[in-house]
C-alpha positions in Angstrom: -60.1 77.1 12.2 -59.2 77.5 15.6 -57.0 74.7 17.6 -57.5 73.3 21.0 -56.4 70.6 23.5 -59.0 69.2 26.2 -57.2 68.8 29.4 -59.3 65.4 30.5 -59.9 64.4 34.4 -58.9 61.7 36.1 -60.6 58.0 34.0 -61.1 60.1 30.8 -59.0 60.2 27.4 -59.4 61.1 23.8 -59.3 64.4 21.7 -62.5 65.4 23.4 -62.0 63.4 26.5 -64.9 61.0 25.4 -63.4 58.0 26.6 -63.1 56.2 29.9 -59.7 54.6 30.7 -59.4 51.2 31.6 -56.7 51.1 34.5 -55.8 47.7 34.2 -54.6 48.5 30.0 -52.0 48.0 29.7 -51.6 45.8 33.1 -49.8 47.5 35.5 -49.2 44.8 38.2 -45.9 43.0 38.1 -45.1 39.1 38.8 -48.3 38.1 37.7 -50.2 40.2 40.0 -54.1 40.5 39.3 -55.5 44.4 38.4 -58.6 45.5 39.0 -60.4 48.8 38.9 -60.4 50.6 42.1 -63.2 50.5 43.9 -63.6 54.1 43.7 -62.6 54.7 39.9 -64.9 57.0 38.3 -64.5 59.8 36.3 -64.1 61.9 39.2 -61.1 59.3 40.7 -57.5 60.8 41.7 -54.8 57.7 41.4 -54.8 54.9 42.2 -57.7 53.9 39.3 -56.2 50.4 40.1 -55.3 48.1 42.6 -53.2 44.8 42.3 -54.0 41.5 43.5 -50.5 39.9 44.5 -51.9 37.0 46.3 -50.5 33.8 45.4 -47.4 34.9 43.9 -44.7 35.7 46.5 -44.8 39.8 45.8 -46.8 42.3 47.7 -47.3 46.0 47.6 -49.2 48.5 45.1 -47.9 46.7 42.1 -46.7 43.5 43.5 -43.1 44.8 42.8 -41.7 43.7 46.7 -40.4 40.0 47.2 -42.4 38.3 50.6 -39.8 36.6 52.6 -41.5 33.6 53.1 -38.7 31.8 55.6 -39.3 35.1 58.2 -42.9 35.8 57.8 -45.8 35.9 60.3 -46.4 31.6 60.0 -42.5 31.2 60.7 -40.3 28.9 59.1 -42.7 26.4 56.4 -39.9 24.3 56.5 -40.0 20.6 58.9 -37.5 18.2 59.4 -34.9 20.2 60.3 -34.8 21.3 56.6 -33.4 24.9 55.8 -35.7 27.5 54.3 -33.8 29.3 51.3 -36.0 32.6 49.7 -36.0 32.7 46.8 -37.6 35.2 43.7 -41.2 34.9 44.9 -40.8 31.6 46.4 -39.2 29.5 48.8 -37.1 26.3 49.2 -36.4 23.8 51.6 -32.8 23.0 51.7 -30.7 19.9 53.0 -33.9 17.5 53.5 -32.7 14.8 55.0 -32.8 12.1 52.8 -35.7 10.2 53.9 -38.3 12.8 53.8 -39.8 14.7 51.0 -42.1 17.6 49.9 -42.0 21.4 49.0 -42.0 22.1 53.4 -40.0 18.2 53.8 -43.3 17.4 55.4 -43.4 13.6 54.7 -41.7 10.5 55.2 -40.9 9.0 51.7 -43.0 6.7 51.0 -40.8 4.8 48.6 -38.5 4.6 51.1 -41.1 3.7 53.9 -42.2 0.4 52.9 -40.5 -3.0 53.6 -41.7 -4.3 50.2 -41.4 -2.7 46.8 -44.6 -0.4 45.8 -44.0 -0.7 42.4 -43.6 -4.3 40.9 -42.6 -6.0 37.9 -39.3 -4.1 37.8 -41.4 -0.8 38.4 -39.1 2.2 40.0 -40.9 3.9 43.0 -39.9 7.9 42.3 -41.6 10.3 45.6 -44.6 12.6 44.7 -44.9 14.1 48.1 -46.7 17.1 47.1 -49.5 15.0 45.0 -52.4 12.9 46.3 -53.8 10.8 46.9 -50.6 8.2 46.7 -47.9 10.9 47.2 -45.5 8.3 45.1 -45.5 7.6 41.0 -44.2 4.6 39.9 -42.2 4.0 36.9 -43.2 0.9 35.1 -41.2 -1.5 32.4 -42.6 -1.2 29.1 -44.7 -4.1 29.8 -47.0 -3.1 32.5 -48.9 0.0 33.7 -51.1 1.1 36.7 -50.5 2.9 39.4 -48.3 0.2 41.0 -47.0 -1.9 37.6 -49.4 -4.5 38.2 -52.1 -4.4 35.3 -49.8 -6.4 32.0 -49.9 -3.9 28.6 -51.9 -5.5 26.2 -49.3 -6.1 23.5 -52.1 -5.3 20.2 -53.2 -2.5 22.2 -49.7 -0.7 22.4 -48.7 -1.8 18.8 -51.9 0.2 17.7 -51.2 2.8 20.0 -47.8 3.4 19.0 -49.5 3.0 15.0 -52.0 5.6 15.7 -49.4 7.7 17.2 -47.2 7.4 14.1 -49.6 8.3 11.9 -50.6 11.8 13.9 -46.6 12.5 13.2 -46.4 11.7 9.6 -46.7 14.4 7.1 -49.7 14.7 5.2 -49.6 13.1 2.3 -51.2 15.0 -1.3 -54.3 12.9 -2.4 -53.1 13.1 -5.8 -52.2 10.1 -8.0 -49.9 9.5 -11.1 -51.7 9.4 -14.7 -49.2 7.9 -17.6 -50.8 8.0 -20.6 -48.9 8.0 -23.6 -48.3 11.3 -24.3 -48.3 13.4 -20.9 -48.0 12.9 -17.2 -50.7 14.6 -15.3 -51.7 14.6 -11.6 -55.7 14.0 -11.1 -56.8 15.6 -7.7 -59.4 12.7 -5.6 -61.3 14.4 -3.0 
């Protein structure tokens, strides 16, 4: 019997080389970069077989292995307000936002702090959500109301059976055996 070894081509593997290669197993992008064959894998392909997709995550190049400085790129400083951009690992941050604006860039006034009267009522906290619409605020109700601004009262049955039905999701199941005493043994009988 005599031994050999196939020497495969580029997109091929196996003893006999009769089976393609997926580029993208095991993923070779980093930081949650996006692979893809290249457009011109085949069996005939020299490297790359792949290409990474590094949009969206703050990396770029072949693998998405280099950070993007996002305080010094081509759109400039993302930062308003006279907030400080700080790069970070495949982000950014907006430092020493003075205290009456708000957002990932400090793009907006705070609205909590923007109105004369309270947002939030019945004891209700405003807390900013700059970066979410369509209110850009969240308020923090008392255990007795609800709504986006505290107003609408909790229906006191309705939380009691809330709080019931969520007690019950948290309990352990129970067996659905019960006790037989007779007068000689103790079994278990099994109800399904």
């Amino acid at each position: 019997m005599q031994s050999y070894r196939c020497v495969c081509p580029a997109g091929f593997t196996g003893r006999h080389c009769d089976s393609e290669v997926d580029p993208c197993d095991p993923d070779p992008c980093l930081h949650g970069g996006r692979c893809r064959p290249a457009p011109s894998f085949s069996s005939d392909a020299a490297p790359p077989l792949f290409e990474c997709s590094c949009e969206g995550t703050g990396y770029e190049g072949e693998r998405c292995e280099a950070n993007v400085d996002e305080c010094n790129g081509d759109g400039g400083d993302p930062c308003l307000n006279g907030a400080r951009c700080v790069d970070t690992d495949g982000d950014y941050e907006c430092s020493m936002c003075p205290p009456s604006f708000c957002g990932k860039n400090c793009q907006m006034e705070d609205p909590c702090q923007r109105q004369q009267q309270g947002i939030c009522m019945n004891g209700g906290t405003c807390a900013p959500d700059c970066d979410q619409e369509p209110y850009f605020y969240r308020c923090l109700c008392t255990e007795q109301w609800t709504g986006v601004n505290c107003t609408a009262k909790v229906d006191r049955w309705f939380r009691k059976t809330l709080q019931t039905d969520i007690s019950k999701k948290r309990k352990p199941q129970q067996s659905n055996s019960f006790p037989v005493t007779s007068t000689t043994t103790t079994t278990s009988l099994k109800v399904k």
